[in-house]
N, C-alpha and C positions, 0 to 999 in steps of 0.2 A: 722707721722714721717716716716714711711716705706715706703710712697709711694716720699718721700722726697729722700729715700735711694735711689729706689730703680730710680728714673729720673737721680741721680746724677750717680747711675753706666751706663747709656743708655749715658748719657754725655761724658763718657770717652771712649765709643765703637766706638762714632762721627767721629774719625779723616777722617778715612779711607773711609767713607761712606760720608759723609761733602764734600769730593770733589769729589768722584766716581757721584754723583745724578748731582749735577751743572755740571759737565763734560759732563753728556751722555745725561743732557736737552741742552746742546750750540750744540751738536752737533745733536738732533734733529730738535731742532729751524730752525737750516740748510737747512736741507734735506726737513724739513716743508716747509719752505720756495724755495726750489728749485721745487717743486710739484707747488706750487702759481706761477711760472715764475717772482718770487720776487726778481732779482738777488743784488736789490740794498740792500731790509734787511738779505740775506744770506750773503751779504758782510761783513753786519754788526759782524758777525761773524766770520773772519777772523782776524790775529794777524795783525799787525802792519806792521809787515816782507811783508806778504804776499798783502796786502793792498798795501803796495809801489812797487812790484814788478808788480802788476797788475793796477795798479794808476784809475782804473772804474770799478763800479759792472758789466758795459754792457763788458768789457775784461775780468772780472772774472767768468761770467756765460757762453761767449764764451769757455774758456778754460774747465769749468766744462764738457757742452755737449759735445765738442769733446772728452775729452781726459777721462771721467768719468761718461759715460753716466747710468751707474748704481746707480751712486749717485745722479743723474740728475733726474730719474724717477725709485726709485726703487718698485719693487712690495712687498719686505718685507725688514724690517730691525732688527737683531738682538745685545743688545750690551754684547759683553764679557768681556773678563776681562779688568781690567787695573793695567796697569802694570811699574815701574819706571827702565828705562836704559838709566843708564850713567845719573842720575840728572835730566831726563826729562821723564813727564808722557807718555803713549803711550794708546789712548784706542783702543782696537780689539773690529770692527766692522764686523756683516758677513752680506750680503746683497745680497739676492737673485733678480736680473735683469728682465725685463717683458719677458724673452725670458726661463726665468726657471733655467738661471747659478747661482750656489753662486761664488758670489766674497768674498774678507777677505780683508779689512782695515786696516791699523794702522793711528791712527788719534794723532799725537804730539801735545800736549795742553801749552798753557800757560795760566799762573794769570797776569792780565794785570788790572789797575784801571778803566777799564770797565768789569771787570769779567773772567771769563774761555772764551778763544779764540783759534783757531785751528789757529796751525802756521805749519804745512807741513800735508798732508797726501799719503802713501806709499800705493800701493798696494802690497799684500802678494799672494804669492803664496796658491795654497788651497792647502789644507792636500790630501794625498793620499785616496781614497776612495774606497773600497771594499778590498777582500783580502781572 
């Protein structure tokens, strides 16, 4: 009976963590996929939005290398928080490039009946560093 309790309190801690984990696997899956020069399954990963504005994985992996080439081949990837503005999720990514720069992410997600999908991603400025 206690361990009955004690799953049904691990149950109610879910919410928050239930979409943080499927969040920062869709957008592993990605970046997984952009290491394999897979652009057609990192597509797969893309919202709806961004799939129509890019209408091929071979125009969507174009745009990744040029305009993202850290996301393209990164040498490390860290995920941070996630965070809700303005009704939409946002996940902060830090990703350090083969060249040794960190970059900072925000990856806007949507719930789509094929799962968590990235539907914009922003580059952020980095934090000011030393001091």
């Amino acid at each position: 009976m206690r361990l009955a309790a004690i799953l049904f309190a691990l149950t109610l801690a879910l919410p928050a963590s239930a979409q943080e984990d499927p969040i920062r696997q869709t957008i592993q899956n990605q970046l997984d996929a952009f290491q394999a020069d897979d652009f057609a399954r990192a597509f797969t990963f893309a919202s709806p939005n961004i799939k129509g504005l890019f209408q091929t994985p071979e125009n969507f992996g174009a745009m990744v290398k040029q305009g993202y080439p850290m996301v393209y081949r990164p040498a490390e990837v860290e995920m941070g928080d996630l965070r809700e503005i303005a009704g939409n999720l946002w996940q902060r990514v830090r990703i350090v490039d083969q060249a040794g720069a960190a970059w900072y992410l925000d990856y806007m997600m949507v719930e789509t009946p094929e799962g968590w999908q990235i539907n914009a991603v922003q580059l952020m400025p980095a934090p000011d560093v030393g001091a």
